[in-house]
C-alpha positions as CSV (number, residue, x, y, z in Angstrom):
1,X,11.8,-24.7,56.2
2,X,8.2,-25.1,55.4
3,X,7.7,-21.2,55.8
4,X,10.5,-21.1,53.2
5,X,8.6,-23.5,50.7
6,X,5.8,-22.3,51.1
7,X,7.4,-18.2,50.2
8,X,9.6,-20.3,47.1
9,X,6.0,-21.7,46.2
10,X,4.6,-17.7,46.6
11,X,7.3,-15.7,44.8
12,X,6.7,-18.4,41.9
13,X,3.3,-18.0,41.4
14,X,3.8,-14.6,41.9
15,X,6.4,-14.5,38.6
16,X,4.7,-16.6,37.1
17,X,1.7,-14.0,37.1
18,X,3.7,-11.3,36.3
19,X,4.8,-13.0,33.4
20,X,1.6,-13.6,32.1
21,X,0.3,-10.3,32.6
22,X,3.8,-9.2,30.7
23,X,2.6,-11.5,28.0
24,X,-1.0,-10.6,28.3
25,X,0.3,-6.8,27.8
26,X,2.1,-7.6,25.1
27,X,-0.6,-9.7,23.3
28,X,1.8,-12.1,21.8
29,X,5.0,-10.0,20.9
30,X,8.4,-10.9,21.9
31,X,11.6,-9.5,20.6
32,X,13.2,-12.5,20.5
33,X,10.6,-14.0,17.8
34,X,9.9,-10.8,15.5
35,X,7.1,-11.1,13.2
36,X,7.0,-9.3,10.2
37,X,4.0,-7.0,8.8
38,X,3.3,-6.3,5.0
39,X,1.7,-2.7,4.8
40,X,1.0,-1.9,1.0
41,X,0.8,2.1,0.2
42,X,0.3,4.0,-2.4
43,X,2.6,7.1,-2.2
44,X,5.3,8.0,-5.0
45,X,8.3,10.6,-5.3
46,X,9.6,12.6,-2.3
47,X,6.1,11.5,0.0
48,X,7.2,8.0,-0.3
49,X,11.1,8.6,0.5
50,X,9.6,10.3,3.6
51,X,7.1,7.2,4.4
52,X,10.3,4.4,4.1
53,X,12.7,6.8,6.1
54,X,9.8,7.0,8.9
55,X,9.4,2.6,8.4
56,X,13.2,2.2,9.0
57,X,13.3,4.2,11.9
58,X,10.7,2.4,13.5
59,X,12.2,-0.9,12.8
60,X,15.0,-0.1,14.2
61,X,13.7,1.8,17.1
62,X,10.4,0.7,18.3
63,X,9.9,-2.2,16.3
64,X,13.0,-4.1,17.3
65,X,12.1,-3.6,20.8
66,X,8.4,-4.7,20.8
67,X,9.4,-7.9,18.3
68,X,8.0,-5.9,14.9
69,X,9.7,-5.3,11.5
70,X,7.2,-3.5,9.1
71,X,7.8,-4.5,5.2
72,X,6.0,-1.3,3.6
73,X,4.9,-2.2,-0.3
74,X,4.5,0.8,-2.8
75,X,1.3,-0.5,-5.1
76,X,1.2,3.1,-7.6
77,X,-2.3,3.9,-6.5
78,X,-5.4,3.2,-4.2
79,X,-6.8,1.5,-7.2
80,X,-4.1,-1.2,-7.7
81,X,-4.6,-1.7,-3.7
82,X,-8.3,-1.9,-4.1
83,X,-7.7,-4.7,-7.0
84,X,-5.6,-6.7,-5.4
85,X,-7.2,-7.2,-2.5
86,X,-10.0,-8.3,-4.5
87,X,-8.0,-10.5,-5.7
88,X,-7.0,-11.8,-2.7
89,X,-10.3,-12.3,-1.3
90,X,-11.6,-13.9,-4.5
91,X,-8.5,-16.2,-4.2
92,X,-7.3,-15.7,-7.6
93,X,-4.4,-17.4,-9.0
94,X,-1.0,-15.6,-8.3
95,X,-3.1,-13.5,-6.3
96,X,-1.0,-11.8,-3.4
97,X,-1.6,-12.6,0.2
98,X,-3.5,-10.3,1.9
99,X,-1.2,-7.3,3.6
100,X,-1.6,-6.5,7.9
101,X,-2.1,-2.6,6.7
102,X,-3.2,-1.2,3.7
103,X,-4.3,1.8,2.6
104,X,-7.4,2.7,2.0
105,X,-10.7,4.9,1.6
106,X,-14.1,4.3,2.8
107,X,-15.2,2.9,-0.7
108,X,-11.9,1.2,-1.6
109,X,-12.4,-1.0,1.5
110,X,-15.5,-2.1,1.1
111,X,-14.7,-5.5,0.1
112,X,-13.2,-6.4,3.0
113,X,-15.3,-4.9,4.9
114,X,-18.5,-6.9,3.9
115,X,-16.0,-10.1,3.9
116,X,-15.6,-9.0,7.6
117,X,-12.1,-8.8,7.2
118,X,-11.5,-5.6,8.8
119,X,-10.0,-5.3,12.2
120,X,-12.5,-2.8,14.8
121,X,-9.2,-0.1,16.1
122,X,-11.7,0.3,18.9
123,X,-10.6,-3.2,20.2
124,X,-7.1,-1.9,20.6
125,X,-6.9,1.6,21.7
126,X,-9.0,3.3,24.1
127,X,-11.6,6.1,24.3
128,X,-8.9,8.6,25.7
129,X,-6.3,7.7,22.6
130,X,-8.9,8.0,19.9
131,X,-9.9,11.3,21.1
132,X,-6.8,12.6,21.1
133,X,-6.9,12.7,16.6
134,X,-9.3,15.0,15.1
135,X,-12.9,14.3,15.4
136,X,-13.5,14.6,12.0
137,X,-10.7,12.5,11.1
138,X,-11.8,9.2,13.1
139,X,-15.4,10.3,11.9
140,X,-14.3,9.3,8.1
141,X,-12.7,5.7,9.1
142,X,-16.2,4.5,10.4
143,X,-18.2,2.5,7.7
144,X,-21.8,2.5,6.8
145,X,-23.2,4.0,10.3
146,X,-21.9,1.5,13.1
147,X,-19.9,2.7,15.7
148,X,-16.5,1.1,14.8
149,X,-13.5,3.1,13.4
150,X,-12.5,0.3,10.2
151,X,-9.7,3.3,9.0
152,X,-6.9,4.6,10.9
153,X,-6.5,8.4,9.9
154,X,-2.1,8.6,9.5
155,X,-2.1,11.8,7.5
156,X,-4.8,13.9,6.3
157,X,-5.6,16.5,3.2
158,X,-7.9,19.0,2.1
159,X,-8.1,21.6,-0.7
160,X,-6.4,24.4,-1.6
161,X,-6.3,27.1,-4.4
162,X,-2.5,27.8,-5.9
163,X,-2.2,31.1,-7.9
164,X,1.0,31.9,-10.0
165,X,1.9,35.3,-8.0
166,X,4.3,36.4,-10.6
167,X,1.4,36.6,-13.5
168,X,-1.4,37.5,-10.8
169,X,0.5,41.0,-9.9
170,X,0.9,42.1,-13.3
171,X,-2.9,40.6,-14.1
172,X,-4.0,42.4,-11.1
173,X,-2.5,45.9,-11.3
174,X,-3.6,46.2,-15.4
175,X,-7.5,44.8,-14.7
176,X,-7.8,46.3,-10.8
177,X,-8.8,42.6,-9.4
178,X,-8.0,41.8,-5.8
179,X,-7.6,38.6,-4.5
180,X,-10.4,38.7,-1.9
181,X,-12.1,38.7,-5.7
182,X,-11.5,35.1,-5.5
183,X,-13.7,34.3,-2.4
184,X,-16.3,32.9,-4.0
185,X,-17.2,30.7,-7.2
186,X,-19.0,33.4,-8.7
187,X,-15.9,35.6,-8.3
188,X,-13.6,33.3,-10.0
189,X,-15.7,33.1,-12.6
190,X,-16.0,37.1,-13.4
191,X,-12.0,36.8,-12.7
192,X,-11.4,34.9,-15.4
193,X,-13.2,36.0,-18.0
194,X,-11.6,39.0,-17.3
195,X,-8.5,37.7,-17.6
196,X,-9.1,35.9,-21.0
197,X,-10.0,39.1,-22.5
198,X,-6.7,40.6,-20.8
199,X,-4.2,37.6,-22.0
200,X,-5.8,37.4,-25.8
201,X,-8.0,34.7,-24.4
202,X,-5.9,32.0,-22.3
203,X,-7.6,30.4,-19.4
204,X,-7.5,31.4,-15.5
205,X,-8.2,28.3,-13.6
206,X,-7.9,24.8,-14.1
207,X,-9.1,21.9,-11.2
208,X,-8.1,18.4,-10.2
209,X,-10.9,16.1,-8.4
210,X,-13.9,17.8,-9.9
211,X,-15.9,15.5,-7.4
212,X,-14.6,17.7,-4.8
213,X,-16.7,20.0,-6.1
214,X,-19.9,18.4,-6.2
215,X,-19.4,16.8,-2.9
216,X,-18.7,19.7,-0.9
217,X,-20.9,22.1,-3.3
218,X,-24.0,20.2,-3.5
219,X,-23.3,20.1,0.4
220,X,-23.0,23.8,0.8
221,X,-26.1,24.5,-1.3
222,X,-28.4,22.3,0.7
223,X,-28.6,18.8,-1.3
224,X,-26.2,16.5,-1.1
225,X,-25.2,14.0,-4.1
226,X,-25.9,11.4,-2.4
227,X,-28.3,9.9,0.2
228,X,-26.5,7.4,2.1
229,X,-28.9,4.4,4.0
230,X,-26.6,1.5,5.6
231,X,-24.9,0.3,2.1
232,X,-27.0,1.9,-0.2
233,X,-27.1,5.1,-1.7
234,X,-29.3,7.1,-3.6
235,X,-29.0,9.9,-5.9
236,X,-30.8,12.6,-4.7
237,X,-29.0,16.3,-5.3
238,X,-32.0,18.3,-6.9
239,X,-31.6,19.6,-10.5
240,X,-31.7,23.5,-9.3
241,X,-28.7,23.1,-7.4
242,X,-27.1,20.9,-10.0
243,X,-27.8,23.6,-12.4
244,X,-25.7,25.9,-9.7
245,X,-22.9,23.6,-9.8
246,X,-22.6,23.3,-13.5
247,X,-23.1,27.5,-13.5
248,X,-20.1,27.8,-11.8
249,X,-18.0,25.4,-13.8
250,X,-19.4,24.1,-17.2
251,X,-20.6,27.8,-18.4
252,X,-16.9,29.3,-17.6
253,X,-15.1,26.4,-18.7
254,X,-16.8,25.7,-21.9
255,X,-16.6,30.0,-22.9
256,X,-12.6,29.2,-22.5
257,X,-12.0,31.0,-18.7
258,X,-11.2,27.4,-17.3
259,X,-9.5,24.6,-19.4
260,X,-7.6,21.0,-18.1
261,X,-4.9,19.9,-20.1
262,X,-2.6,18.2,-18.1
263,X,-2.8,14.8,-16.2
264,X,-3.0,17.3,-13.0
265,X,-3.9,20.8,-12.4
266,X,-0.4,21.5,-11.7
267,X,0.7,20.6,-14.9
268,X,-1.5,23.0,-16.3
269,X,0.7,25.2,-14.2
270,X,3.6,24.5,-15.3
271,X,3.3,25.1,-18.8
272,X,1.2,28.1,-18.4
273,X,-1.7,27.0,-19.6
274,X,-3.8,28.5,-16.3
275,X,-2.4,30.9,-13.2
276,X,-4.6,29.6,-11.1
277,X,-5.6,25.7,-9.2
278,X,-7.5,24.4,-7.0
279,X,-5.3,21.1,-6.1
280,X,-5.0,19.0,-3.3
281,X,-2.6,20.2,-0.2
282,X,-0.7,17.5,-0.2
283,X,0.4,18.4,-3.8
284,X,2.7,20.8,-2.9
285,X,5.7,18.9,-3.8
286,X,4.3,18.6,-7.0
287,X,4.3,22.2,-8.2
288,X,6.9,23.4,-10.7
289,X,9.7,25.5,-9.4
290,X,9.9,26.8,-12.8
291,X,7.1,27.9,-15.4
292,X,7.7,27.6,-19.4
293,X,6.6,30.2,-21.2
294,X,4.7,30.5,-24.3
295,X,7.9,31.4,-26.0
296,X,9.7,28.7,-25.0
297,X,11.6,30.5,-22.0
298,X,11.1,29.5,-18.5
299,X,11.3,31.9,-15.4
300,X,11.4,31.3,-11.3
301,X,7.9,31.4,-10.2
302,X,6.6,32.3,-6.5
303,X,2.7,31.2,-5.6
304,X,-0.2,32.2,-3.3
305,X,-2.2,30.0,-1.3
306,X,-5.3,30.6,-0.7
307,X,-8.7,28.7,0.6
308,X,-10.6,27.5,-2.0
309,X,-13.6,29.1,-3.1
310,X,-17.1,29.1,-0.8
311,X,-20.7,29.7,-3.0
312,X,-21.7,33.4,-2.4
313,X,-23.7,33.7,0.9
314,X,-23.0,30.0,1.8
315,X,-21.6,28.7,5.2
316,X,-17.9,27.4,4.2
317,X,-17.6,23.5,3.4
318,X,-14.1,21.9,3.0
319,X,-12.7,18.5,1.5
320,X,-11.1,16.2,3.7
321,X,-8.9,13.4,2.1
322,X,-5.8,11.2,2.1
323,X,-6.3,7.5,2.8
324,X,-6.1,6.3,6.2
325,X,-4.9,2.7,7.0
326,X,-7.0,-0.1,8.1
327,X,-5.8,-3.3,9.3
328,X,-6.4,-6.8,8.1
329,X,-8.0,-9.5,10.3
330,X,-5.5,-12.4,11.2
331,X,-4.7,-13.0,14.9
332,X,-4.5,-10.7,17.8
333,X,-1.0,-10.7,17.7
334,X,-0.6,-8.9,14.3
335,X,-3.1,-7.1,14.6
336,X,-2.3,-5.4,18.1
337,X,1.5,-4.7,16.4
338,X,-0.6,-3.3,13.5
339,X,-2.0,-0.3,15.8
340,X,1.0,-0.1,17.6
341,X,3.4,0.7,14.3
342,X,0.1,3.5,13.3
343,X,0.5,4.5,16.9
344,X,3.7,5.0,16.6
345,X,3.6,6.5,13.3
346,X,1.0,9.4,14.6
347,X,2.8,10.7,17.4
348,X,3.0,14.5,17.7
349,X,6.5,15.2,16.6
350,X,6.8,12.3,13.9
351,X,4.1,13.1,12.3
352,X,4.8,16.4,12.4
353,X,7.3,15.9,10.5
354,X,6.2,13.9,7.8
355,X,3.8,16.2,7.3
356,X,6.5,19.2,6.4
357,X,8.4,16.5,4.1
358,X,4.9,15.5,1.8
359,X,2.7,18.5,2.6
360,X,0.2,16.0,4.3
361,X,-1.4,17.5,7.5
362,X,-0.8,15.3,11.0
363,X,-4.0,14.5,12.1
364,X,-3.9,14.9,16.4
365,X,-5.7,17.4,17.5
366,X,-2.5,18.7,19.5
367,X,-0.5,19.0,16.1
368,X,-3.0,20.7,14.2
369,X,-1.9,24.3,14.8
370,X,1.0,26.4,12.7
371,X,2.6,27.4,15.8
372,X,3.0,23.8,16.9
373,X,4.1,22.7,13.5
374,X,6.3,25.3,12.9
375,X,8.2,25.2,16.3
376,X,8.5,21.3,15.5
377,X,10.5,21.3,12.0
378,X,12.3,24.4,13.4
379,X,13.8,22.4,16.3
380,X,14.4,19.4,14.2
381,X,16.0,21.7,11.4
382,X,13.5,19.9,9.2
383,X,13.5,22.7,5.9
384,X,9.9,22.4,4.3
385,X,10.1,25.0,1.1
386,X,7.8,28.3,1.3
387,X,4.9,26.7,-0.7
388,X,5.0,23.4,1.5
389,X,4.6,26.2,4.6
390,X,1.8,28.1,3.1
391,X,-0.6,25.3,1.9
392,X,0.3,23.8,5.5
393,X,-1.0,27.0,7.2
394,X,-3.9,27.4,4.6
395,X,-4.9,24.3,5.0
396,X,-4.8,24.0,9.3
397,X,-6.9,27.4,9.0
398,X,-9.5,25.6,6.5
399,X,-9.8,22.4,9.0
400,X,-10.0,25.0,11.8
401,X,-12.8,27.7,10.2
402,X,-15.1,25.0,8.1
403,X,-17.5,22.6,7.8
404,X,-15.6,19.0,6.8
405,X,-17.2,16.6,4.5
406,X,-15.2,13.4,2.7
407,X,-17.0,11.1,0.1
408,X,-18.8,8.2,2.4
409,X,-19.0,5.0,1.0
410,X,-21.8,3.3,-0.1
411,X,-22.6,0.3,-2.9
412,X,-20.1,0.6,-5.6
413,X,-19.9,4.3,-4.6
414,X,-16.6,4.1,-6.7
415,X,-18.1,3.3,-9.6
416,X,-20.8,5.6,-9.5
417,X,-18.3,8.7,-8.5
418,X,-16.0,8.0,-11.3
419,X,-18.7,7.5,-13.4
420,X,-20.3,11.0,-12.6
421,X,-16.7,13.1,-12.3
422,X,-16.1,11.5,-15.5
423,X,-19.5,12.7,-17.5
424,X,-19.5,15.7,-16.4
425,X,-15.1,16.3,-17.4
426,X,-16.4,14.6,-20.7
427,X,-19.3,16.9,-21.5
428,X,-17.1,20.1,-20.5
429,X,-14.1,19.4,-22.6
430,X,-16.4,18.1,-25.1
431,X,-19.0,21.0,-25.9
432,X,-15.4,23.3,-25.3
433,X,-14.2,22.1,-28.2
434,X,-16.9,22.0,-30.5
435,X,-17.1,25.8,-29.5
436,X,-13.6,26.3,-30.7
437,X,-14.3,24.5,-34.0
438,X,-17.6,27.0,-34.5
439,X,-15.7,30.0,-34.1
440,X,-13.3,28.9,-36.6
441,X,-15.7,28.7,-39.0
442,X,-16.8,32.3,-38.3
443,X,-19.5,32.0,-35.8
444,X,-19.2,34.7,-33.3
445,X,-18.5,33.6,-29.7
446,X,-22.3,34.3,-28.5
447,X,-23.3,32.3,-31.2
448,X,-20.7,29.4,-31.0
449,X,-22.1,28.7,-27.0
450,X,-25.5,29.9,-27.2
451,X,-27.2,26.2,-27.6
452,X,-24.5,25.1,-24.6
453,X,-25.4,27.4,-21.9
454,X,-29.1,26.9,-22.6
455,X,-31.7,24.9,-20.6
456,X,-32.0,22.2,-22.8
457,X,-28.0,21.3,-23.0
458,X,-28.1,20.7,-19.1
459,X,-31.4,19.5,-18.5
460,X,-30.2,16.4,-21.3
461,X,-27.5,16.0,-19.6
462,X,-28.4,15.7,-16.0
463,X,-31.7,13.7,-17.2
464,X,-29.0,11.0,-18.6
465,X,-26.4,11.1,-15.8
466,X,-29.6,10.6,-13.4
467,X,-30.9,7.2,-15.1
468,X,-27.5,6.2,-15.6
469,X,-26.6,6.4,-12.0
470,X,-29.9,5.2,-11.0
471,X,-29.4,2.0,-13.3
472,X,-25.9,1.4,-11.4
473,X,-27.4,1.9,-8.0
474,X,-30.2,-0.8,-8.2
475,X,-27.5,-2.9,-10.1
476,X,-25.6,-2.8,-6.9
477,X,-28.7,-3.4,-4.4
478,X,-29.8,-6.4,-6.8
């Protein structure tokens, strides 16, 4: 009888240990008492149908077995994330309580960060999982040069350049361009201004995220924008390859070969004001199906994809983008179920396919081939349109073939970005049209730019961009 006590007393303890390492394992979860987690997002249109369909699923899946229901929040844009959890943190009144997940960039989380309110993912997955996304892509969640990963990479984005096909062949077959032409910044240029002499002077190409530009130019030619020391930051890009950099895009711009109308490059697009973009890939669903003519009629168009432009002789540099998700400090329970949903949500297969349905890219190394992505939609009879396909397979063979860069965060980097993307869209479209108004009064075109494209225009101008962003900078360190 004893012997059988004492093996009742044994198989206890032993259950009882199981159970507690079931419960350890599960850091709190239990199916039977879900908890819910508040992720706020910024995605809009088809990218967000794909997002919620991808939530549901795992609520009902996944979620319902490990004791999680996710409650994603669509905020419009990083920006109205970054504000309100500002607000949050500065315990405003009405303020909303802070989410599990949100999305975010290195800069747009920097408030929490320094608030220490962002969760290490180190602390919840291992070596061997983290290395299974793309190196680069973890690289961009780490903050201000410690070893943690703060942002969760869930889909991914680079650059790509769009050209209307159906205007390019007719373009191309009068003028005798090719598109290899295009290669370079320096070619895009010549390009076209020889297209606004063939088209009665209509711009070629038209941008979005000009600080693309500067990042990964200013990188390329051998001085970065910025010098980046724990939080602080200093502006350090010399003035000869500034003076590349505006070259390449004020000069052609403000003599009429680029323009920027619309809200988006692809706008521009659509109405025919350009044949040409550089955009981002996941703004594929974006693109008209349909251009409107300057006559009013509209026509079926079909696009290339192409990389974007390198500098002549210069290794290539690429843009990566597209927030990642970082997770809100609480207790270990939500914030374990936090990774486990992005876990979940960056599998192979499933994010696979929300990649073909929003044009982002999935962002394990595994899934970061065409083959692979292709043979996934095809067995899930997922139909991504020909445009979605292309800037997919353009954009896998940039990641593959380039250096990456992203914007690093430093003291109100944000700011101080904004402020410089927005000088520099001021000063084109600004001198542009006071060229337009000169030869209207007669001048002659050479005449009309002359005191725009000389050394005093853009040494003024880069002398009063430097102080200004200097003045921010020590603002910030103050």
């Amino acid at each position: 009888m004893k012997k059988l006590r004492l093996a009742a007393v044994c198989m206890l303890l032993l259950s009882a240990t199981v159970l507690q390492g079931c419960s350890a394992n599960d850091h709190g979860l239990d199916p039977d008492k879900p908890i819910t987690l508040t992720l706020w997002h910024y995605y809009s249109g088809s990218q967000k149908q794909a997002f919620d369909e991808l939530v549901d699923e795992f609520n009902e899946t996944q979620g319902k077995k490990q004791g999680i229901s996710v409650d994603a929040v669509a905020k419009g844009s990083i920006s109205n994330i970054s504000a309100d959890l500002k607000s949050s943190l500065e315990k405003k009144v009405n303020a909303p309580e802070l989410p599990n997940i949100f999305a975010a960039y290195g800069d747009t989380a920097e408030d929490m960060e320094k608030a220490e309110k962002l969760v290490s993912i180190n602390a919840y997955m291992s070596d061997e999982e983290m290395a299974e996304y793309v190196d680069d892509y973890m690289k961009d969640g780490i903050l201000h040069n410690h070893d943690d990963v703060n942002i969760f990479p869930i889909a991914k984005a680079t650059e790509v350049m769009v050209i209307n096909k159906n205007k390019w062949d007719e373009f191309a077959k009068k003028e005798d361009v090719k598109l290899s032409d295009l290669d370079t910044w320096e070619g895009l240029a010549h390009v076209s201004e020889k297209y606004y002499t063939y088209s009665g002077g209509k711009a070629f190409f038209a941008r979005d995220a000009l600080m693309n530009y500067l990042n990964a130019g200013s990188e390329q030619l051998g001085t970065p924008l910025f010098t980046i020391t724990g939080y602080s930051g200093s502006f350090t890009v010399s003035k000869e390859t500034m003076r590349k950099l505006w070259n390449q895009y004020y000069v052609p711009f403000v003599k009429g070969y680029y323009t920027k109308n619309g809200r988006f490059a692809s706008d521009d697009m659509k109405t025919e004001d350009v044949i040409a973009c550089v955009a981002s890939s996941a703004g594929a669903t974006f693109f008209p199906k349909e251009i409107i003519s300057d006559d009013g009629t509209g026509y079926a168009v079909k696009y290339i994809v192409r990389q974007v432009p390198n500098f002549e002789e210069k290794k290539s540099y690429a843009i990566t983008q597209g927030a990642g998700m970082a997770v809100s400090k609480s207790d270990e329970t939500h914030e374990y179920a936090s990774i486990q949903f992005l876990k979940w949500f960056t599998e192979k297969e499933r994010n696979t396919l929300f990649s073909a349905e929003s044009s982002y890219l999935p962002v394990k190394k595994e899934a970061n081939s065409f083959e692979s992505w292709n043979s996934i939609t095809e067995a899930e009879k997922v139909t991504a349109n020909q445009l979605v396909r292309d800037i997919v397979k353009t954009s896998m063979e940039t990641v593959s073939k380039s250096t990456l860069t992203s914007q690093k965060s430093f003291n109100k980097s944000f700011e101080i970005r904004n402020y410089l993307e927005t000088a520099l869209n001021e000063k084109c479209a600004g001198d542009a049209l006071k060229i337009q108004k000169a030869i209207k009064r007669g001048d002659s075109r050479e005449k009309a730019w002359k005191q725009y494209l000389s050394d005093e225009n853009f040494n003024t101008w880069f002398e009063q961009i430097t102080k200004d962003i200097n003045e921010k900078m020590k603002d910030s360190d103050a």
